[in-house]
Structure formats: structure tokens, C-alpha cells
N, C-alpha and C positions, 0 to 999 in steps of 0.2 A: 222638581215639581211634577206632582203626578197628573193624569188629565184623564178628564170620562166625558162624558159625553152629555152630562148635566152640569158643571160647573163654569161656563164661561159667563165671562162679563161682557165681552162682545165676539162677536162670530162676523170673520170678513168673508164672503160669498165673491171672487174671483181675484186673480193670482196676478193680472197685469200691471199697469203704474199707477193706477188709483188704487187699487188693494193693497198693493205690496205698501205704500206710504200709509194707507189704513191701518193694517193691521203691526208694520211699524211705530204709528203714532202712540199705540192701545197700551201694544206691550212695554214700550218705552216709558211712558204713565206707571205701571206696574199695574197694570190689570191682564186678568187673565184673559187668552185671547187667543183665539183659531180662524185658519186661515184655510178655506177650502176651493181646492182649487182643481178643475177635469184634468189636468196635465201638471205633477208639479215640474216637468222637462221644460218649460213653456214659462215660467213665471217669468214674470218681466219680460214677455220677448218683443222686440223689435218689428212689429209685421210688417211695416210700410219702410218709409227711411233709417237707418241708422243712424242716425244724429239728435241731437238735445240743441234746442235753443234757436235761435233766430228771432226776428224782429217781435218784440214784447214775450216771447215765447222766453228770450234771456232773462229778462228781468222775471219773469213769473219762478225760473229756476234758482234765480239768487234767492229770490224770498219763500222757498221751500226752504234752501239752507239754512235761512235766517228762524225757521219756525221749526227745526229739527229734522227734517227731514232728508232723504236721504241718497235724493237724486245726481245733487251737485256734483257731492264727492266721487258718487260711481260712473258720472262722466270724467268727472275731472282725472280719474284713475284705470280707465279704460279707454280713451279718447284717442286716436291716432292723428286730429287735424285739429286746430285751433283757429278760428277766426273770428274779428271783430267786426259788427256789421256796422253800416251808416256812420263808419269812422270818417269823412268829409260833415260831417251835422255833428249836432249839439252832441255832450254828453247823455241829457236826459231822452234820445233815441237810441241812444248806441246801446246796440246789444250783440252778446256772446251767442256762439252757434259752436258745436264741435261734432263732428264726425266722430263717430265709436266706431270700437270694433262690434259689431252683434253678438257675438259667441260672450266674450269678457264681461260685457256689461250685462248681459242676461245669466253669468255662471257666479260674478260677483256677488249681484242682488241675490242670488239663491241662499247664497254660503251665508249672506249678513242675515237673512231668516232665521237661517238654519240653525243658527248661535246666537241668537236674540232671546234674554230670558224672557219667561212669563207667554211664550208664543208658541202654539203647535201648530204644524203644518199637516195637512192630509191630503192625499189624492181620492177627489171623490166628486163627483158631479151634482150639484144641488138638482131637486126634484123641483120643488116647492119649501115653501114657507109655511110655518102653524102659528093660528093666529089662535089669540083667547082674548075677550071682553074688549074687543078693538085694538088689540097690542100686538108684537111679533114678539114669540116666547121661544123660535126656535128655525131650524132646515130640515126637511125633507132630503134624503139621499137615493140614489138608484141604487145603493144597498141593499135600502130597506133600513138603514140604519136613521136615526132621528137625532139628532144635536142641538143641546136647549142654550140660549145664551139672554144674558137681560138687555141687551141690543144686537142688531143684526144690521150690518153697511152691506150694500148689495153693491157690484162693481164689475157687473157683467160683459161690460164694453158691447162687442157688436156680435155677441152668441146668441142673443135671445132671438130665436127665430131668423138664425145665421141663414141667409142665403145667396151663393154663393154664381157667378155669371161669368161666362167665357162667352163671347157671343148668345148663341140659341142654348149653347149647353147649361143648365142648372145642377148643384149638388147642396145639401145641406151643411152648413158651417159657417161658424164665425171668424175663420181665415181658411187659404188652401190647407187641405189636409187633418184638419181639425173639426170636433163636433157641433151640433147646434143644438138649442136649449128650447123645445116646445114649451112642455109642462110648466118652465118657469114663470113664463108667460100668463098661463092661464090662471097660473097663482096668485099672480100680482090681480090684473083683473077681477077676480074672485073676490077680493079684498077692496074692491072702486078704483083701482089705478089705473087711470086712462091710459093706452100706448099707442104709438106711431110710428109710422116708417121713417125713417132715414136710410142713406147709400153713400158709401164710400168706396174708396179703389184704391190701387197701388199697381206700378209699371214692372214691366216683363225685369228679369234679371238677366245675364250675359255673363260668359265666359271672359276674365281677364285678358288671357294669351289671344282671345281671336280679335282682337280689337286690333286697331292701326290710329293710336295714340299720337303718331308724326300729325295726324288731318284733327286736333283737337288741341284746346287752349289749352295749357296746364296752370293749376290756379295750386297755389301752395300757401302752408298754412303760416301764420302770425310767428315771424321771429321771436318776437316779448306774447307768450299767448296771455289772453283773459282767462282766470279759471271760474267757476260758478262757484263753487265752495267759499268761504270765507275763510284760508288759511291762517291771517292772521292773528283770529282770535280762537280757530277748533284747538281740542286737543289733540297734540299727536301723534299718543299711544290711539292705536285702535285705527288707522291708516291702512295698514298696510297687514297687521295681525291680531288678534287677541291673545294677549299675554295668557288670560286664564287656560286657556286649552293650551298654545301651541298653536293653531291650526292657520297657514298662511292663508290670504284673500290674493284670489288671483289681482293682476293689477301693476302697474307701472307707475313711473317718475312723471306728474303731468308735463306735459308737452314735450317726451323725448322725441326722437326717432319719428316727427311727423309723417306723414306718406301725402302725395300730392291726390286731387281729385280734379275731373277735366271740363274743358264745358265746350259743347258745340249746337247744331241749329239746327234746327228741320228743317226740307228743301219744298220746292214746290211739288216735285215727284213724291213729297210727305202729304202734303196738301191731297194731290189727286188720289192718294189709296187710301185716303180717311174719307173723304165724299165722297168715292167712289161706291166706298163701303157702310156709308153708316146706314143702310138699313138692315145690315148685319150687327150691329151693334146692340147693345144688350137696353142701352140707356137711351135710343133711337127706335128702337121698334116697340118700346109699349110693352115690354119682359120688364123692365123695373120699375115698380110703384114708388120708391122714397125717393126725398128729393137730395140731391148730392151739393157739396162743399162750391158754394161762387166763388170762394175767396182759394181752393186748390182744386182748378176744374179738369176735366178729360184734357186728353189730347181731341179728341170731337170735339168736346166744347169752344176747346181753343181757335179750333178753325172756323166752327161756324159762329160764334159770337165774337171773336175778332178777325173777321176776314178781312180788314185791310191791312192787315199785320204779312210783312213780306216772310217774316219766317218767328221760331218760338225758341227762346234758349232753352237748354238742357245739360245737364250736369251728368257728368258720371262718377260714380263715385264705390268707394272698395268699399265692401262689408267687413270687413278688415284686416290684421296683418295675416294672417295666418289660415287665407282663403284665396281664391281666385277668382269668388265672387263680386260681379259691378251691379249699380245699382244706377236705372236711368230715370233720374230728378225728372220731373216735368211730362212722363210720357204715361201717364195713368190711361188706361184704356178698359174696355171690356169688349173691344174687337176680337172675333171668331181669332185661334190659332194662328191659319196660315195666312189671315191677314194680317198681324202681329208681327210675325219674318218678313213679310214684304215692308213692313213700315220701316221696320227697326232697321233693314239693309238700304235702306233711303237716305240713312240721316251719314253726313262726314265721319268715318271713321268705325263705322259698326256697319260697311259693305258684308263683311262676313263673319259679322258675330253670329255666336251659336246660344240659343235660350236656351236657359235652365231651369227658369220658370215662367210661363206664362202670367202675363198682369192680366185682374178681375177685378171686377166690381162685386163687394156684398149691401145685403139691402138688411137690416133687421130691424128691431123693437127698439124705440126708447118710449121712455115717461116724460111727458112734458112736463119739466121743472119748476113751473109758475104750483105745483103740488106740492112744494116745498118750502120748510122756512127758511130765512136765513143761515140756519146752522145745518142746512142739507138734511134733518129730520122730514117724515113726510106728514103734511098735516091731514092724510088720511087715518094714517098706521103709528099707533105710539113706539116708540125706539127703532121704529124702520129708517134709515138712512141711506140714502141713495148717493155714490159718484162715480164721476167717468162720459164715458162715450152713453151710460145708458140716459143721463142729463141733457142728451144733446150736444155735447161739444165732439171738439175734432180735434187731437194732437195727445202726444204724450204730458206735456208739461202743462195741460189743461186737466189731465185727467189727473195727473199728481198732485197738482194744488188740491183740487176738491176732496179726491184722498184722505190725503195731511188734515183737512180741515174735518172732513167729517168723522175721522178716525178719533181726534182728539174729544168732536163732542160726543161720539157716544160715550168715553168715557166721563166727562162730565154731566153725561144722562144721569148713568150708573150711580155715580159719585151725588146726585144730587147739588154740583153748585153750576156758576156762572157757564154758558155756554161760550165758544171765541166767534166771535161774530167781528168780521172784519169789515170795516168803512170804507165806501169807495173812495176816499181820500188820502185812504191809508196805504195802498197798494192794487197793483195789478189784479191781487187774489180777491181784494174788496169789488174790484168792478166788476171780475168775473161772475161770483156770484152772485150780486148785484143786480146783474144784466140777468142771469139765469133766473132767478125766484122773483122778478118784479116782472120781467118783460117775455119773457117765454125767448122758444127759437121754431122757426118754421124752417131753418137748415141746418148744417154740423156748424155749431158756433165757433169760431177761432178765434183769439186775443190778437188786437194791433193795438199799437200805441194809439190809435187815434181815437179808441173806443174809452180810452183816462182822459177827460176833461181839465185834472190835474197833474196830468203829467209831466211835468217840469220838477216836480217835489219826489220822482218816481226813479230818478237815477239807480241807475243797478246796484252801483257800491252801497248807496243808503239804505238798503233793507234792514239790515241789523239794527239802525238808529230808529228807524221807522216803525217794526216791529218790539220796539226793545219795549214797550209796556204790556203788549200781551205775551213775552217769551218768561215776564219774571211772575205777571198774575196766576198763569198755567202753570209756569216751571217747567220750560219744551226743554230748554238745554241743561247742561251740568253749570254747577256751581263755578267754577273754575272758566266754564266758559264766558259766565254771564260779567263776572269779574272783569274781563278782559274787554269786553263789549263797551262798560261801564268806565273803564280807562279811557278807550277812544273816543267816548262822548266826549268825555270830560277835555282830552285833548283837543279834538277836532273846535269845542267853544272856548277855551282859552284864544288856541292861534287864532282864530275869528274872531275874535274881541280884539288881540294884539294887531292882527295886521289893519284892522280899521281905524284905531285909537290912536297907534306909534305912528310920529312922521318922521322921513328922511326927505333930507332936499324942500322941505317946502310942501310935500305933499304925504297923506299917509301911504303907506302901503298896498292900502287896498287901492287907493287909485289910482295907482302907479300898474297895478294889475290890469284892474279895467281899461285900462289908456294903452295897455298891451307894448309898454314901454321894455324891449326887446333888452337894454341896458340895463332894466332892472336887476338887482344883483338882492334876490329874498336874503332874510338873517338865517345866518347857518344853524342855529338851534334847528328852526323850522324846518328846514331842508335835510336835518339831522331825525327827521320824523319817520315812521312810517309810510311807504306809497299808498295806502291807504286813507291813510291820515290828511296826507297832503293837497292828494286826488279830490277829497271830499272837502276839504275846504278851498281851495282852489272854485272848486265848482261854487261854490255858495256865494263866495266872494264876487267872482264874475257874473254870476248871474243875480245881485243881491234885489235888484229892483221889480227884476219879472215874478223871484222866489217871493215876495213879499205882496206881491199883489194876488200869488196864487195862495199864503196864507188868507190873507184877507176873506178869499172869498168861504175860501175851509170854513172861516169860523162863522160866516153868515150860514153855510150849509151845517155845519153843525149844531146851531139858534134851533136848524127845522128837527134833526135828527132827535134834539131833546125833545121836543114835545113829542110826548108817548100818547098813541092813540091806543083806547080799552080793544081790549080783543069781544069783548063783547058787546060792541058799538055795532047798533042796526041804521045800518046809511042808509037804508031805505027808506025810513019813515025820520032824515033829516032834511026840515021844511026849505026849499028853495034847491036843493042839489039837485042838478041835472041826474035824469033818470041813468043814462049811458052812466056820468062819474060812477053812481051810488052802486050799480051791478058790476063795474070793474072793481071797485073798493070791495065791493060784497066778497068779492070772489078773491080777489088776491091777500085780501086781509092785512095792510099793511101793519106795521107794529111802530110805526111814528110817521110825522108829518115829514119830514124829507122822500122817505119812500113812496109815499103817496103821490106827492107832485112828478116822481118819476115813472108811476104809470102812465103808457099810453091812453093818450085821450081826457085824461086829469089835468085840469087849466089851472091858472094861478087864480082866477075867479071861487073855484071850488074849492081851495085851499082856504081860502080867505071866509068862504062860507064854514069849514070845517072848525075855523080857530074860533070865531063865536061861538060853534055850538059847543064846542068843547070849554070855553071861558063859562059859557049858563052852567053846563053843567058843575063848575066847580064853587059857582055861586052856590047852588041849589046843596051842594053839599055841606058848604063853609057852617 
């Protein structure tokens, strides 16, 4: 396929986890589709921690897999540690975390670009954006060169007005060593899109060999690991190569040859050169204006917003096999240098670690997302599409969900049909954006379980069943895959039917489960299943009465979701709505009564006021 510089269907605008799943989703679709990115050395890189997944962060990566995307697998094949979290709790907590290698899963995702039809890649810095009659028709380059596309996903993460904090020292960028993005900035604004500060950080790096590993826990990975991927319905060509070329993907056997990671504590001598110092600090003395992550705070923060806390765990951990680089979990700072070495020689076991890189805090540009519709379109900008860190969130597998999702609608921009509009009942990835286009963020938003109100229906393994009517409406996966999907529904509500209905002994099955009767001895067919299979029914069965009470309420939330409210409803001049309801409804525009009631400050009074007026109005139509 040939490619100029006029023919795109969509144009992705930065190269990290929300782009790369972007501009994946496009071309996977079969639309034509570019990907520009200031470094293509850099895509997908790992700037903060090495690792994929932890507490809801897993589950938001099984259900990228479940939607095509293409996270899963480059963990699950680059990963040197596997572990499961909140394994003492339920299933529908427990979620996958794995340690990567940085180098493998950043060389991986390049190569799966690289050989992705229908996708060109270019190294080029966006300027700006060209707008015409209210629409995005195109990028600006520091070329001087111009690239037209009939949608544009912007997925700038923390460039736009990168800046970058070592104590008192500043430099421009949206990580160490890397550039920052003025002009884009201005672009966006130019066009009405409001922006704000945010700040984030990441912790110094250290030399493997200088550590004393004896004075540190060693935490080792999951004998049986969890993988994120859905092995037993992908297919298997295209793992490990592409037959069409020949051309191997770097990558290993998941869970071989794990490597251990460590964990120890700060001391009180940690405690004294962080107060001693914080008005060296960058996020302390009034140098940084964004507001930073509550839910992943400084090592400052740590001390002084929990100062009864005798000490702060901390992890160390490899960047991977085939480096000497450690990475200290928990120790994010923007403390001066060589306050930095006196901290880091404080803590058990890194007396004489030697830095490799100093930890910073950067502060840049987002949009606040309450400008967006559900399908991450911006309701400023026709075919502009916004995800990522520039939405306000904070993580990698936040930034790939939104990706995955907006990537697919622009191509159903393009295409002219349905856009995937995900329910927050339906998944992690429905509340995330959810939360993002209804309620805004006033910090880096991060996914926890506690933020699915339905989470009991949200088990990790389930995404595939859960997602399985928007994978076949869109067509996200292969034919052969969806097949496979469609088998294990099918199995998973058989044995579910069987073990409730069949009795042994006097009781059926399923209550033989529930009764956790240890002498149970399951029918071999069943146990002749898939661990998938089994796993997921197993869970339903066990939990059949909580699962059944959080349908229930799905389907009352679903009663709101149907009633569609006009996009061209003036709440203002609706008689009785409080003034406050009618200007946050004004502004956020919901597009049915469920999202309305989940605006801040929208009472179920004003709900109930909405359904009359909407009932007149369908009189007055009849």
C-alpha cells in the first residue's frame, strides 16, 4: 500500500500506550492509518515502572485483550515476573500484575507496528492541527510538512508543555531526555479546548551490582503465573512470528525463567532528609503548579500526609533480564540530586547504591475530559479524538484502554456507522470513561476496583463473555477467534445449568460447592474442561446470589440508560429544574438518563423532573 500525505482515515498523534492501541485498533479495522510519533526509538516506552497490571489495572488489561488489543500479549511475552494480586479475597478483586522487561516490550510493540498492514509509521513531531468549518482535517509538522486524515486521535501523554523538575533545576520535556510540545498546545486552545496542569514523577534508578540484596525481602514470582492474554481462545500463529514475512518478534515462553524483585522500608534517617529537605523540593516550594497523583504520591507526600506511618514499603525491582538496571517502587521524588543519594543511602540495602538516573517530577497540559463524548470524540472539534495521560489519567493500562476505544471510533467516524460506547456495567473500561466524560478529574485519575459499583460481574477471566457483543457488532477479533469465544460461552452455561440441576447425594451440585464441601468429588466430564472454563463457572456458581443481585440492579440501571435524552434539549428553560441541575446538564450534555443522574450535583428529584418533561414532550409529538 502506497501512503502520501493526503490519504489517511485516521492520523494517531503520539507513539506511547494509548497511540500505539489507537493506531492499532484503525489499522486492524482496515482503514488507512498513520502514526506520528517525535521518537519512533521511544514507542511504547516504559517511563515510570516496568510492569503491566495490578489492582483493577489487571482487569482493565484482560479487557483490552478481550477488544483486540494488544497489551496483553506483549506483556504476557516480554514479562520476567508473574504475580497475582489480593489472592486471600474474592476472585472478582484478584487481579494480574507482571514485571516486563523495558527494552522487550518496548522493541516488541515497535516490530508489531512495523508489520501491521494498512499502518505507516513516521518520525515527526506534530506542530498543530488544521481545522476547517469546525472539524480536524489534518497535523501540522516541524517539517513544515502537513498530513490530512478524516479523523485525528491526539495521544500526547505528558509532552504537551513537558516540564520537567529536579529540585530548583527545570528543563523542557515530557520525560528526562526527551522533547516538549508548546505549539500543540496552542493549537488545541486556538480551537476552544480548555487545558490544565497536572504532575507526575517517577523514582531515581540504581545500579544492580551496588545493592546488598542480603538486607531486602525477596518476593518471587507465581509458580502457576496468570497471563493477561486470553490464550485459550487467540490464535497461535502470529505469537511469536509472522509467517507472511518470516520476521521473528522478539519475546519468550510466558512465565519462563522468572527473576525475583525485593522489597524493603524507609528508615527514620529517610524520614529526617525528606523534612529536612522539603523546601528543596520542587512540589514543596511553589516550582510546581499541577496537582499530582493522591492515589501514587511523592516520597514527601508520604511523610508528610502520613506522618504516623513508622516507615513506607518499597520495592525494587529489574528493568529486565538483560540490564543491571533497578527500579525503586515507592520512592518518586523531585528532591534536589544530592538530596536524592542521601535518601536513597538511608533506606536497608541501597547504603551504596550508585544512581543512574535521577527521579523527577514533570508538570504538563491535559484537556479536561468532561469535552468529550462518550466515544472520546471531542464535542468541541468534529473527528478530534482525545486519549491518554492527556484525559487526565495516570497509568499505562488506563491510557491503552482509552486508546483501544478511541481508535476503533474514529474508525467508525470514518465509516459512518455505530460508535463502541462501553456501559459502566459492562467493564472497568465502561467506568473509566464513564468517570472521565461525566465527572471530569481535578488529578491524574487511576482505576481501583472500588470505583465499579458492579464489580463482582467484573472478574478478570470474564471479559471476553462480557465484551463478546461488542467484539462481534465491531468485528475487533478474527473469525476463528470469535468462534472459540462462542464455544466457551456456550460451555461455561451448559456446566452452569448442569451443576445446579444434577443432584448427587441428596443435593445438587452447585450446593455441594457452595457448602465448600472439601469431599466433593466434581463429574469428570467437567473437570475434563478447560481452566478457563471451569474457573469461570466455578466463580458464578459460588457467588450465584450476590451475582444475581448485581444483575438486578444492571437492569434497573439499564431502564435509565434507555431513556435517550435529545441532544438538543434546553434544560434551562425546563420549568421546576434547579438552576445548578440545568447548567451542569447544559454543559455536560448527557445523551440519556442514567448519565445524567451520575452527574455531580444531579439529585434523583431532578431526574424525576426530566422524565415528565420528556413524557410532555412525547405527548405533544404523538
Amino acid at each position: 500500500m502506497q501512503f502520501n500525505s493526503n490519504n489517511y482515515d485516521v492520523i494517531v498523534c503520539g507513539g506511547g500506550h494509548a497511540g500505539v492501541e489507537a493506531c492499532l485498533a484503525a489499522a486492524r479495522m482496515g482503514a488507512s492509518t498513520l502514526l506520528l510519533t517525535g521518537n519512533l526509538d521511544t514507542i511504547a516506552q516504559m517511563s515510570c515502572n516496568p510492569a503491566i497490571g495490578g489492582q483493577a489495572k489487571g482487569q482493565l488489561v484482560r479487557e483490552i485483550d478481550a477488544l483486540g488489543g494488544e497489551m496483553a500479549i506483549n506483556a504476557d511475552l516480554t514479562a520476567i515476573q508473574f504475580r497475582l494480586l489480593n489472592v486471600s479475597k474474592g476472585p472478582a478483586v484478584q487481579s494480574p500484575r507482571a514485571q516486563c522487561d523495558k527494552k522487550a516490550y518496548q522493541f516488541r510493540m515497535k516490530h508489531v507496528l512495523e508489520l501491521t498492514p494498512h499502518l505507516h509509521l513516521f518520525q515527526n513531531v506534530v506542530s498543530g492541527l488544521i481545522y476547517k468549518s469546525g472539524a480536524v482535517i489534518g497535523c501540522r509538522t516541524n517539517l513544515g510538512v502537513n498530513f490530512y486524515g478524516r479523523t485525528v486521535v491526539v495521544t500526547t501523554g505528558t509532552f504537551l508543555r513537558g516540564l520537567i523538575h529536579v529540585g530548583k533545576a527545570k528543563s523542557a520535556g515530557g520525560r528526562l531526555g526527551d522533547f516538549s510540545s508548546v505549539s500543540l498546545s496552542d493549537s488545541l486552545q486556538e480551537a476552544g479546548i480548555q487545558l490544565q496542569r497536572l504532575k507526575t514523577g517517577t523514582p531515581p534508578r540504581v545500579l544492580g551490582s551496588s545493592l546488598n540484596f542480603h538486607r531486602m525481602i525477596e518476593q518471587r514470582g507465581d509458580a502457576k503465573p496468570t497471563y493477561f492474554a486470553f490464550h485459550d481462545t487467540r490464535d497461535s500463529e502470529g505469537l511469536f512470528h509472522v509467517e507472511q514475512t518470516g520476521a521473528d518478534y522478539i519475546g519468550w515462553v510466558p512465565g519462563s525463567a522468572q527473576v525475583s524483585c525485593w522489597m524493603t522500608y524507609t528508615t527514620p534517617e529517610s524520614e529526617l532528609v525528606v523534612k529536612s529537605n522539603l523546601h528543596k523540593s520542587a512540589m514543596y516550594s511553589g516550582e510546581i503548579s499541577g496537582i499530582g497523583p493522591r492515589y501514587c504520591p511523592s516520597i514527601e507526600d508520604k511523610f508528610v500526609r502520613f506522618s504516623d506511618k513508622e516507615r513506607h514499603l518499597l520495592f525494587i525491582e529489574p528493568e529486565g533480564r538483560n540490564t543491571n538496571e533497578y527500579y525503586i517502587n515507592g520512592l518518586s521524588t523531585s528532591l534536589p540530586y544530592e538530596v536524592q543519594i542521601e535518601l536513597v543511602h538511608s533506606i536497608p540495602g541501597l547504603e551504596s547504591a550508585t544512581l543512574l538516573r535521577p527521579a523527577y517530577a514533570v508538570e504538563y497540559d491535559f484537556a479536561q475530559p468532561t469535552q468529550l463524548f462518550p466515544s472520546l470524540e471531542s464535542r468541541l472539534v468534529e473527528n478530534l479524538f482525545f486519549a491518554g495521560q492527556i484525559n487526565g489519567t495516570s497509568g499505562y493500562e488506563e491510557a491503552a484502554s482509552q486508546g483501544l476505544v478511541a481508535g476503533i471510533n474514529a474508525v467508525q467516524k470514518v465509516r459512518g456507522e455505530a460508535q463502541l460506547i462501553i456501559q459502566r456495567h459492562q467493564g472497568y473500561i465502561g467506568v473509566l470513561i464513564d468517570d472521565l466524560v461525566m465527572k471530569g478529574t481535578t488529578e491524574p485519575y487511576r482505576m481501583f476496583t472500588s470505583r465499579a459499583e458492579h464489580r463482582l460481574l467484573f472478574n478478570h477471566g470474564s471479559a471476553e463473555l462480557r465484551y463478546y457483543q461488542h467484539i462481534v457488532n465491531h468485528k475487533l477479533l478474527s473469525i476463528s477467534r470469535i468462534d472459540r469465544i462462542t464455544r466457551k460461552i456456550s460451555g461455561i452455561s451448559y456446566w452452569e445449568i448442569f451443576l445446579e440441576t444434577t443432584k448427587t447425594e441428596g443435593f445438587s451440585w452447585a450446593d455441594l460447592i457452595r457448602q465448600k464441601s472439601k469431599s466433593t468429588k466434581l463429574p469428570r466430564d467437567f473437570l475434563a474442561e478447560s481452566k478457563e472454563v471451569i474457573e469461570e463457572v466455578l466463580y458464578r456458581i459460588a457467588y450465584r446470589g450476590y451475582l444475581q443481585r448485581e444483575l438486578k440492579q444492571v437492569e434497573k440501571l439499564e431502564s435509565a440508560e434507555k431513556i435517550r435524552l435529545p441532544d438538543s434539549l434546553d434544560y434551562l428553560k425546563i420549568a421546576g429544574l434547579r438552576r445548578e441541575s440545568a447548567l451542569k446538564l447544559h454543559h455536560f450534555r448527557p445523551t440519556n438518563l442514567g448519565q445524567a443522574g451520575r452527574i455531580s450535583g444531579v439529585n434523583p428529584a431532578d431526574l424525576s423532573i426530566l422524565m415528565v418533561y420528556l413524557s410532555s414532550l412525547q405527548r405533544k409529538s404523538a
